[in-house]
C-alpha beads as a LAMMPS data file, in Angstrom:
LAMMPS data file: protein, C-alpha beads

346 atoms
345 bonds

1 atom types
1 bond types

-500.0 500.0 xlo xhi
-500.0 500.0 ylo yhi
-500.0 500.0 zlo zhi

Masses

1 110.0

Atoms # bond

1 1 1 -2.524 -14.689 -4.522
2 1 1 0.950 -15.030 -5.686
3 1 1 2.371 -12.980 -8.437
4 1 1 5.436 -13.809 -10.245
5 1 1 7.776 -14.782 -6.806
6 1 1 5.768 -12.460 -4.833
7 1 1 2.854 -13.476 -2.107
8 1 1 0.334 -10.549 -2.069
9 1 1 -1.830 -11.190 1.212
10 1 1 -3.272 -9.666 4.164
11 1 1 0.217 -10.940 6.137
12 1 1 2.417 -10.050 3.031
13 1 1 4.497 -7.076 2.400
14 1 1 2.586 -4.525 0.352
15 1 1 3.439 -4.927 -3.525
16 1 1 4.562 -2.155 -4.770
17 1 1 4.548 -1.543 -8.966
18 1 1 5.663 0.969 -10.549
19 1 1 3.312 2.057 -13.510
20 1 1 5.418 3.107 -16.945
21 1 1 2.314 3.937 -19.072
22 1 1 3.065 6.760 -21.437
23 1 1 6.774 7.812 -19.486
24 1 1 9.240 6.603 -22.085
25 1 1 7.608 9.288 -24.159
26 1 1 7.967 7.174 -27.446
27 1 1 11.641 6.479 -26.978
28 1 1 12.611 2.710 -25.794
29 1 1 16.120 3.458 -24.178
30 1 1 14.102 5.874 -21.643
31 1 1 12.004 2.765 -21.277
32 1 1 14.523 0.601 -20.435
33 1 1 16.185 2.878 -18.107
34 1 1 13.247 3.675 -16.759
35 1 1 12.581 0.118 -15.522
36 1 1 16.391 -0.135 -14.194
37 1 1 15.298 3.104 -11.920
38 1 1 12.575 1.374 -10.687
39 1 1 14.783 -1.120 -9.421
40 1 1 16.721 1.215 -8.096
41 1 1 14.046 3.238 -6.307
42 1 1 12.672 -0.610 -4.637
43 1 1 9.870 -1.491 -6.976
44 1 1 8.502 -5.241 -6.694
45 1 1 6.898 -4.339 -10.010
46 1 1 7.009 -2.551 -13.388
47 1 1 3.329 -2.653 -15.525
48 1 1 3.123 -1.510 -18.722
49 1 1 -0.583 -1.075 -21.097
50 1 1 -0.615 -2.945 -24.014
51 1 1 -2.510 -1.527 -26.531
52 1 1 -2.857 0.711 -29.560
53 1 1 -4.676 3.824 -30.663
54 1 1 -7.060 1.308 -32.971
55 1 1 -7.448 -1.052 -30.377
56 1 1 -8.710 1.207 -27.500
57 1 1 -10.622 3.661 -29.566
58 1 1 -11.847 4.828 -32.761
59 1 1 -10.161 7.660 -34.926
60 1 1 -13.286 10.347 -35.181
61 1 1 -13.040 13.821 -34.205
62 1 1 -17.002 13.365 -33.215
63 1 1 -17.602 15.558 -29.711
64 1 1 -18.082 12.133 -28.003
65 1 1 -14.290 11.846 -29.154
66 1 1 -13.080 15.106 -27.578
67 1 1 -11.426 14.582 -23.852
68 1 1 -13.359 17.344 -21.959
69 1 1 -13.927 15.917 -18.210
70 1 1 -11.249 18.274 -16.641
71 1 1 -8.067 16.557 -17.311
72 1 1 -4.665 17.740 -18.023
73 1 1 -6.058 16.183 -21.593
74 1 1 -8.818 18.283 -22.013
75 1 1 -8.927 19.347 -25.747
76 1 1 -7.525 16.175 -27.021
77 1 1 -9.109 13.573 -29.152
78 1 1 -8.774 9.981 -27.914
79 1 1 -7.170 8.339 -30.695
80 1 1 -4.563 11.241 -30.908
81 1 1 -3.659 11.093 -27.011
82 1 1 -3.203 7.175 -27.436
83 1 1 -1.595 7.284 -30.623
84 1 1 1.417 9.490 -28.456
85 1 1 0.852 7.698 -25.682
86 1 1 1.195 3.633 -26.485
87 1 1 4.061 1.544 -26.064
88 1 1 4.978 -0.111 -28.953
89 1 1 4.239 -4.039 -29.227
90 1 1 7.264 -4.610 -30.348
91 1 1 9.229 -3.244 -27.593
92 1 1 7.226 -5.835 -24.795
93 1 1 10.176 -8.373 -25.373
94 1 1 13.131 -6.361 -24.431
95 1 1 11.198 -4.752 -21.641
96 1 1 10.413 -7.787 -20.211
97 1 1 14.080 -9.363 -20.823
98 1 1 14.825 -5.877 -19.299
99 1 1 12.774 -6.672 -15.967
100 1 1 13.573 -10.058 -15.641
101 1 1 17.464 -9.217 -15.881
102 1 1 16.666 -6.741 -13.029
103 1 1 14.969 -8.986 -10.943
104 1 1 11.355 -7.187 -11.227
105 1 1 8.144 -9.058 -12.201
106 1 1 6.470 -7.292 -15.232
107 1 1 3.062 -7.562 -16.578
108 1 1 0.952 -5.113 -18.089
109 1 1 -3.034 -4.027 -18.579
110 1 1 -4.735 -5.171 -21.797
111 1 1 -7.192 -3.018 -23.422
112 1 1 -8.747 -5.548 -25.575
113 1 1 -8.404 -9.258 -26.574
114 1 1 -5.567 -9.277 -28.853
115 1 1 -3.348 -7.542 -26.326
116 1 1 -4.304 -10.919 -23.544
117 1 1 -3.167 -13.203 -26.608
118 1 1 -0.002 -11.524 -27.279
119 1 1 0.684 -11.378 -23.509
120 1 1 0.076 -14.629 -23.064
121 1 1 2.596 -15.781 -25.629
122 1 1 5.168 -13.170 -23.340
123 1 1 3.900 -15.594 -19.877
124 1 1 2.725 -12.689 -18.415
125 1 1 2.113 -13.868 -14.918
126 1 1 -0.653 -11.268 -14.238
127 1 1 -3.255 -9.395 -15.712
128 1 1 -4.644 -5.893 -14.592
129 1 1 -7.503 -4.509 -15.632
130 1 1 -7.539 -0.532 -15.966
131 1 1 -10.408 1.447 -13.986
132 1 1 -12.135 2.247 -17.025
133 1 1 -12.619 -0.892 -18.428
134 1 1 -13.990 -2.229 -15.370
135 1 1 -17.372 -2.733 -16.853
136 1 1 -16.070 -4.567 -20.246
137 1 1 -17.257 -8.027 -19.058
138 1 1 -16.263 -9.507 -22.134
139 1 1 -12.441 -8.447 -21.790
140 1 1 -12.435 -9.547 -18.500
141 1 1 -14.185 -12.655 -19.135
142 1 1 -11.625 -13.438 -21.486
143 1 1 -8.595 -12.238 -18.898
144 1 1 -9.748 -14.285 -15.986
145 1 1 -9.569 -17.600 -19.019
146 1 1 -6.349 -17.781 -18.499
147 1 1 -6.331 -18.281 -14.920
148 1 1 -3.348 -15.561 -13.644
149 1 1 -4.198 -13.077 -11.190
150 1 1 -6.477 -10.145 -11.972
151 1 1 -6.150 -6.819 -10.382
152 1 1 -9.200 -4.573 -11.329
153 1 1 -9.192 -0.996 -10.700
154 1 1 -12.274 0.759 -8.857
155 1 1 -11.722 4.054 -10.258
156 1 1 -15.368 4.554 -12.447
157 1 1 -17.225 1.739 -10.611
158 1 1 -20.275 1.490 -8.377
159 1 1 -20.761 -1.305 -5.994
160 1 1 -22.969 -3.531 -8.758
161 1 1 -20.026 -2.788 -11.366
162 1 1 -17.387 -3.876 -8.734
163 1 1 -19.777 -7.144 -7.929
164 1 1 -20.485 -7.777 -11.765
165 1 1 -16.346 -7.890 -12.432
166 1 1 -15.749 -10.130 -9.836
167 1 1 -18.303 -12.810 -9.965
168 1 1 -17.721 -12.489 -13.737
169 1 1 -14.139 -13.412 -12.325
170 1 1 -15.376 -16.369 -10.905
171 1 1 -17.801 -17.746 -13.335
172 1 1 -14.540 -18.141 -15.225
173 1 1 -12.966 -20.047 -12.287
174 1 1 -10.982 -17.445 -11.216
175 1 1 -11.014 -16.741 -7.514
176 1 1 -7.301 -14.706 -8.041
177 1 1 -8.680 -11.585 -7.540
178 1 1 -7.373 -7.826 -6.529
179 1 1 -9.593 -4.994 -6.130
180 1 1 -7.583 -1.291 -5.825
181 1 1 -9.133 2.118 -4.771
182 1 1 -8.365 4.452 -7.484
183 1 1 -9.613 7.897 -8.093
184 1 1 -9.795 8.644 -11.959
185 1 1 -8.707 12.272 -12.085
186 1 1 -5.647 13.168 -13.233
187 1 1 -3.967 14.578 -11.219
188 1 1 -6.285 13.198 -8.121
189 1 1 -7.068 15.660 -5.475
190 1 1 -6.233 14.328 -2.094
191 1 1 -9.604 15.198 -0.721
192 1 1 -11.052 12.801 -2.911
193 1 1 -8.516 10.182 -2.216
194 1 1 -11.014 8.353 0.376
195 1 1 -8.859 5.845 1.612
196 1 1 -10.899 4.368 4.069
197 1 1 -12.400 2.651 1.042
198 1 1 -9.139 0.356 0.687
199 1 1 -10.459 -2.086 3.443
200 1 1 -14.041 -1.394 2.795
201 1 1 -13.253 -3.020 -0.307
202 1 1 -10.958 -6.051 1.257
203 1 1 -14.530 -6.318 3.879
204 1 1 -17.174 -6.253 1.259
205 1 1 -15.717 -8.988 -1.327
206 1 1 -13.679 -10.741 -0.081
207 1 1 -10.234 -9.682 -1.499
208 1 1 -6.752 -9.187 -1.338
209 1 1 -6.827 -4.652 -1.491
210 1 1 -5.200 -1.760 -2.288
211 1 1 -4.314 1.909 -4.137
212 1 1 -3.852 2.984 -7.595
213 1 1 -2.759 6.526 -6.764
214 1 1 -2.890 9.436 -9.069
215 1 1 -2.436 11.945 -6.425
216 1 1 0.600 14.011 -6.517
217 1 1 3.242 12.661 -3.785
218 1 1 3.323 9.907 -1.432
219 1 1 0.951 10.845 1.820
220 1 1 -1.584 8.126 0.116
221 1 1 0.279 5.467 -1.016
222 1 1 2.133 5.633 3.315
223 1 1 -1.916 6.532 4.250
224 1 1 -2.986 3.722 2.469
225 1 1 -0.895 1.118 4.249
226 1 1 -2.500 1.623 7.288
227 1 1 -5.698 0.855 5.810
228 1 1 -4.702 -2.405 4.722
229 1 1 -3.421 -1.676 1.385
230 1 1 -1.082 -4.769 0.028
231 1 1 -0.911 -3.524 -3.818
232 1 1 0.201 -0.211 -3.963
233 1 1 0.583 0.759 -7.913
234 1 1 2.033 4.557 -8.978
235 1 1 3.272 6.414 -11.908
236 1 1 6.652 6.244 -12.609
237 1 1 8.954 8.332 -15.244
238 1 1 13.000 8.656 -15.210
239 1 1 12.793 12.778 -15.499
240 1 1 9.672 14.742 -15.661
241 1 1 12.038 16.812 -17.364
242 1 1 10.851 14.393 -20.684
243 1 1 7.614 15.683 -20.519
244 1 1 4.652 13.137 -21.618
245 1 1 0.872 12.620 -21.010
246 1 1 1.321 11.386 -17.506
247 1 1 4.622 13.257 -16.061
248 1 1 2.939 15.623 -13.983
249 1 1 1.325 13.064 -11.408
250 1 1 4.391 10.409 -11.731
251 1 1 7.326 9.901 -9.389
252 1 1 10.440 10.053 -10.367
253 1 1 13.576 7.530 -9.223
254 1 1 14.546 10.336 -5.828
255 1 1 10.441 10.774 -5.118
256 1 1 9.423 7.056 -5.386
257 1 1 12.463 5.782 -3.469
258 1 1 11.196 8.158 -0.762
259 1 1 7.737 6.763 -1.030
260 1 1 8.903 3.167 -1.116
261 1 1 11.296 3.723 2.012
262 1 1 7.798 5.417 4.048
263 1 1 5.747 2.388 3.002
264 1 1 8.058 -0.020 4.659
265 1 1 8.143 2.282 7.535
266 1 1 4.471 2.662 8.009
267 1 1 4.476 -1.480 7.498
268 1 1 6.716 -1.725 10.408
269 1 1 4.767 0.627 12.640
270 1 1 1.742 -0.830 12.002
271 1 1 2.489 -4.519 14.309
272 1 1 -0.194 -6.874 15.096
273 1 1 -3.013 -6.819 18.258
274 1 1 -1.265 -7.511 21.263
275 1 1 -1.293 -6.582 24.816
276 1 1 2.533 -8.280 25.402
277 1 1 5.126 -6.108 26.097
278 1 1 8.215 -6.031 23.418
279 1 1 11.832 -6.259 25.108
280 1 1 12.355 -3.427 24.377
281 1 1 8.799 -2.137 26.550
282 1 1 9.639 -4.497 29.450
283 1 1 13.038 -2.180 29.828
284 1 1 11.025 0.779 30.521
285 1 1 10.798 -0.606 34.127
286 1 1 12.742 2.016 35.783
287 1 1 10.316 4.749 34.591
288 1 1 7.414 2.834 35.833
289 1 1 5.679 3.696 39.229
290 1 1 6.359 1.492 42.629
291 1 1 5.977 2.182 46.266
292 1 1 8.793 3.005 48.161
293 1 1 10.088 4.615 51.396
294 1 1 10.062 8.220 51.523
295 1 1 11.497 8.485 55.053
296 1 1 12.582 6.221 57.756
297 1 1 10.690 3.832 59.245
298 1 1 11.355 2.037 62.471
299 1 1 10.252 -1.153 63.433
300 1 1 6.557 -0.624 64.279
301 1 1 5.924 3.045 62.823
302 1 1 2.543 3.043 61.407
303 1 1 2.418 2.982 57.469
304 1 1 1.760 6.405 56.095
305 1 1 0.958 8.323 52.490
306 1 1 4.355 10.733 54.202
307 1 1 6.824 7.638 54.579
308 1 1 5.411 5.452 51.626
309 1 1 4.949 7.031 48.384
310 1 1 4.115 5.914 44.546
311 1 1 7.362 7.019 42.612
312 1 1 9.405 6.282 39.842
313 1 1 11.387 3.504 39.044
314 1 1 9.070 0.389 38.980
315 1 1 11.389 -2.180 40.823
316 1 1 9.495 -2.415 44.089
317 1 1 6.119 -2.579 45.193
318 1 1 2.955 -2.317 42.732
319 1 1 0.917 1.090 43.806
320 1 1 -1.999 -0.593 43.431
321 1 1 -1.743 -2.575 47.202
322 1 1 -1.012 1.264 48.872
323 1 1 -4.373 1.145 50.683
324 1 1 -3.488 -2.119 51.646
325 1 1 -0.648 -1.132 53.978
326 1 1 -1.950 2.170 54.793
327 1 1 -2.297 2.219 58.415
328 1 1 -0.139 -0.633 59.596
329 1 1 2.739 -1.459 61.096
330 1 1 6.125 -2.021 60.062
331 1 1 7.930 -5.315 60.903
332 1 1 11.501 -4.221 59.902
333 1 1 13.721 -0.660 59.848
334 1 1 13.783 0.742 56.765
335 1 1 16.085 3.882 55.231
336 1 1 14.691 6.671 52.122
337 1 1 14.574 4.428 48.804
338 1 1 14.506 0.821 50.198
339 1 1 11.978 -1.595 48.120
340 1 1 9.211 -2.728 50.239
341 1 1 6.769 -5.680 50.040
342 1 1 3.391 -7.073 51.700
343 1 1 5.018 -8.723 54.001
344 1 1 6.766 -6.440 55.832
345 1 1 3.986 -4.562 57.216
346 1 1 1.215 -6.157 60.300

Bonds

1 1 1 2
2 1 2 3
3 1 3 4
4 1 4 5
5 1 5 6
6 1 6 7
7 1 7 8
8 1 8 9
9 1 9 10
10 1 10 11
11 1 11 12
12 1 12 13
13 1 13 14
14 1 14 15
15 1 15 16
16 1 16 17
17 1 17 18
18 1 18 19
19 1 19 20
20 1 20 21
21 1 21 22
22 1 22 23
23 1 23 24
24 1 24 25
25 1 25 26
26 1 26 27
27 1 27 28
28 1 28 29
29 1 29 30
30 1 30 31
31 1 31 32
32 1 32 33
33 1 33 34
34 1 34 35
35 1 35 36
36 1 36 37
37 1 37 38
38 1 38 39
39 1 39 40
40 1 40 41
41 1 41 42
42 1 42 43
43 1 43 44
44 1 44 45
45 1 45 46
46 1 46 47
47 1 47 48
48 1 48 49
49 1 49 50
50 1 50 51
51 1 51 52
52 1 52 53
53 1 53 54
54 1 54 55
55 1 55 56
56 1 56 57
57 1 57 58
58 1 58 59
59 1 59 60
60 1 60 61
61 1 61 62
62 1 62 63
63 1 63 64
64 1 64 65
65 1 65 66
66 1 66 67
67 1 67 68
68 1 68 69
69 1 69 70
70 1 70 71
71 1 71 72
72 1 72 73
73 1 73 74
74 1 74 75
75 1 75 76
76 1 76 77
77 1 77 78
78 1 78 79
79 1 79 80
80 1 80 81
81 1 81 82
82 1 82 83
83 1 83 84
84 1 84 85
85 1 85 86
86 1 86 87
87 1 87 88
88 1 88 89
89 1 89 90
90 1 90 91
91 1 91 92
92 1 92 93
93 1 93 94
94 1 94 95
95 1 95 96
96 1 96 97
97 1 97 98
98 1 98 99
99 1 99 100
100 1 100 101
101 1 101 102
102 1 102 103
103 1 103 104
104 1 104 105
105 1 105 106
106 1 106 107
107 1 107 108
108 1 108 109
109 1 109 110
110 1 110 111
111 1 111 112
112 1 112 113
113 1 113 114
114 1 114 115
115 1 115 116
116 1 116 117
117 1 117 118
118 1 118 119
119 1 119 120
120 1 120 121
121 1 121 122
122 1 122 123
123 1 123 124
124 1 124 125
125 1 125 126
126 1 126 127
127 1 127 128
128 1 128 129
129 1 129 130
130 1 130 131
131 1 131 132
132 1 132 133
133 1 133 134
134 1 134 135
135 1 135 136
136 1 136 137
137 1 137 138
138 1 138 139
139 1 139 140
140 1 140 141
141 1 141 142
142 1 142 143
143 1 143 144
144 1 144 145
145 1 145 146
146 1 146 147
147 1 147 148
148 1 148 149
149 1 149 150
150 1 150 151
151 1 151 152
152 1 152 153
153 1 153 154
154 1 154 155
155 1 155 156
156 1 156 157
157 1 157 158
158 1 158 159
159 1 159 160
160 1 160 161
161 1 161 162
162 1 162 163
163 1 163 164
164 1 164 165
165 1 165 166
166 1 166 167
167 1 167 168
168 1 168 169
169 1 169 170
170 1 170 171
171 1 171 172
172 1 172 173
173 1 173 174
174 1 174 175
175 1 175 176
176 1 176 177
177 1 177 178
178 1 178 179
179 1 179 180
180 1 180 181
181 1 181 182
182 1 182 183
183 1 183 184
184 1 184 185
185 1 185 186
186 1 186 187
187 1 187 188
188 1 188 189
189 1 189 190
190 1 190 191
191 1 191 192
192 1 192 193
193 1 193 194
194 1 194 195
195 1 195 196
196 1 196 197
197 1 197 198
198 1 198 199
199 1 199 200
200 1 200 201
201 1 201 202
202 1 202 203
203 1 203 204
204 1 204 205
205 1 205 206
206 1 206 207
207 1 207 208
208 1 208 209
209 1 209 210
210 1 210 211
211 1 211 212
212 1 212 213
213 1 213 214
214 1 214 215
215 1 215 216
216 1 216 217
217 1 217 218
218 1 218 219
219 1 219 220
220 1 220 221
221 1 221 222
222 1 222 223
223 1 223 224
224 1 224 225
225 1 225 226
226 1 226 227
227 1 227 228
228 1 228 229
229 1 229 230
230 1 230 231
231 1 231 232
232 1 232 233
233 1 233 234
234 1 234 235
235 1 235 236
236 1 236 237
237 1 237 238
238 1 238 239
239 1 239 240
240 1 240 241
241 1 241 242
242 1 242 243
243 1 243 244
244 1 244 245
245 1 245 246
246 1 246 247
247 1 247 248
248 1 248 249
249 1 249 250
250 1 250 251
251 1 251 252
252 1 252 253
253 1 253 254
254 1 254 255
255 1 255 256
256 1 256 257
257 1 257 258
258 1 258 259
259 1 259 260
260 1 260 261
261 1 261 262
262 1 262 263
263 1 263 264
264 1 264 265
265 1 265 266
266 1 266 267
267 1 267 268
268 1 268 269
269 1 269 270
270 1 270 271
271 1 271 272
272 1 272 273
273 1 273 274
274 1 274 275
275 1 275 276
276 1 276 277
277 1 277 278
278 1 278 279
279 1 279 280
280 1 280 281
281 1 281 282
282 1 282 283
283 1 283 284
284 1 284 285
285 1 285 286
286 1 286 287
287 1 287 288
288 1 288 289
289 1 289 290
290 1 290 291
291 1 291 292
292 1 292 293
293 1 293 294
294 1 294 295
295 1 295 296
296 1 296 297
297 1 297 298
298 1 298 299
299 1 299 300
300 1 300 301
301 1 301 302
302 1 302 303
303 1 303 304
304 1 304 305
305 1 305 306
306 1 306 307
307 1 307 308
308 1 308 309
309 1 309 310
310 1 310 311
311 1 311 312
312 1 312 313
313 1 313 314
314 1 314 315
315 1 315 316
316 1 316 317
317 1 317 318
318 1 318 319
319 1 319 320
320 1 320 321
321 1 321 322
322 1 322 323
323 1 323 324
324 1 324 325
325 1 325 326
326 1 326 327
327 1 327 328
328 1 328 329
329 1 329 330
330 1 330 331
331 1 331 332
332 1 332 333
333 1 333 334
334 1 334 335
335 1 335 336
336 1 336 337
337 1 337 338
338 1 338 339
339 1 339 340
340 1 340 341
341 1 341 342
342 1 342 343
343 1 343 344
344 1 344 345
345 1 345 346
């Protein structure tokens, strides 16, 4: 899968995107610096959600309508949380001139139709589809038409919902496909996290993985690496200090440069399946064990566990051939620390 000028595979760098959602909090300068942090903080990615209140819901105050699962939105009708919470179609443009000028790839999630069209006119050069609208075949039917990568969300899905997206995916000709573990609570507890699910996913269709995290901090998104994460997607917001739907489980520009620089860490410790020593290993010679004398020997002595001994450094004889020379003779004088091979003993 490639992504703007990124590769996102199993032997690829984790992609890391930055999520703006709600976090310019209705005000497009905090928008656009709020991309330039991301930069700054070593994003691959900005995504935005393109949608409106009307397009994502409808504006009754039924009970159906009232938020009331235990999030920090309980209380809240839909169309009122979205109506605060959209970014404004007419701001896509400069955001995007914004991220190209920075060097970041943007694309965004669309809620419905008529967001894909007007992101297609923006050559969006990827789609994602949000956890909860995992199971609107018809969206994604109509996403996976334009042949860009799609990144689907788990975070409401059971196996057959996960299996209907993607072969729906492929009906369409679309074999560009990115499935991430997300847990849909807001914040996420970290119990509930369940990373191992990140390659489970990768295993059991086929896929490029990863995280959407809503956790607070950045032990998942580092955990998740070593699970064979290569999309890693968090909220992002300048200052939680602005306040907004989503600030209290974002990152800001100090906590997702700290997360960013762990990822690459964790990357690097993770290597590849080898039993070859590094350089680096092979120098660790002198604190390996060899045989060596551990007081004279003559000429003839007989070969002993008191003047041949298994010590530290690893320059002369492998231990492993001490029963060997256990019990003879000696063909040469030797003094307290000399090296010693097979062939010196009879």
């Amino acid at each position: 899968m490639k992504i703007g000028t990124r590769v996102v595979a199993k032997n690829a760098p984790c992609f890391i995107i930055a999520e703006l959602s709600a976090n310019h909090n209705g005000n497009l300068e905090v928008a656009i610096e709020t991309i330039r942090a991301a930069k700054r903080s070593g994003a691959d990615a900005i995504k935005l959600q393109t949608y409106t209140a009307d397009t994502i819901t409808l504006d009754s105050k039924k009970k159906d309508f009232k938020i009331s699962s235990g999030t920090i939105w309980d209380g809240r009708y839909l169309y009122n949380l979205y109506k605060e919470a959209y970014t404004p179609w007419e701001w896509h443009k400069t955001l995007f001139d914004v991220a190209k000028e920075e060097g970041l790839i943007i694309f965004s999630s669309p809620f419905d139709n008529t967001a894909v069209d007007f992101l297609e006119k923006l050559n969006v050069p990827a789609y994602k589809i949000a956890s909860f609208e995992i199971t609107d075949i018809a969206l994604i039917e109509y996403v996976a038409s334009k042949g860009k990568p799609i990144i689907l969300s788990t975070g409401v899905a059971e196996y057959a919902d996960i299996e209907l997206a993607i072969s729906t995916c492929r009906r369409m000709g679309n074999n560009d496909i990115a499935l991430l573990k997300c847990t849909s609570s807001y914040p996420a507890p970290i119990d509930q996290a369940n990373m191992v699910m990140i390659q489970q996913l990768s295993e059991d269709f086929g896929v490029v993985s990863g995280l959407s995290d809503h956790t607070m901090g950045e032990i998942c998104p580092v955990v998740s690496v070593c699970f064979g994460a290569k999309i890693i997607e968090k909220h992002f917001i300048l200052n939680k200090s602005i306040g907004g739907p989503d600030a209290s489980f974002s990152l800001d520009e100090m906590e997702f440069k700290s997360m960013v620089d762990a990822v690459r860490k964790a990357e690097s410790a993770i290597g590849e399946v080898s039993y070859d020593l590094t350089e680096k290993q092979k120098s660790g010679v002198n604190f390996k064990r060899s045989l060596y004398v551990s007081q004279n020997i003559s000429i003839g002595d007989v070969i002993s566990e008191k003047n041949i001994r298994s010590v530290r450094p690893g320059y002369s004889l492998h231990p492993k051939h001490l029963n060997e020379i256990l019990g003879k003779k000696s063909l040469k004088d030797f003094t307290v620390g000399d090296r010693i091979r097979l062939d010196d003993f009879i």
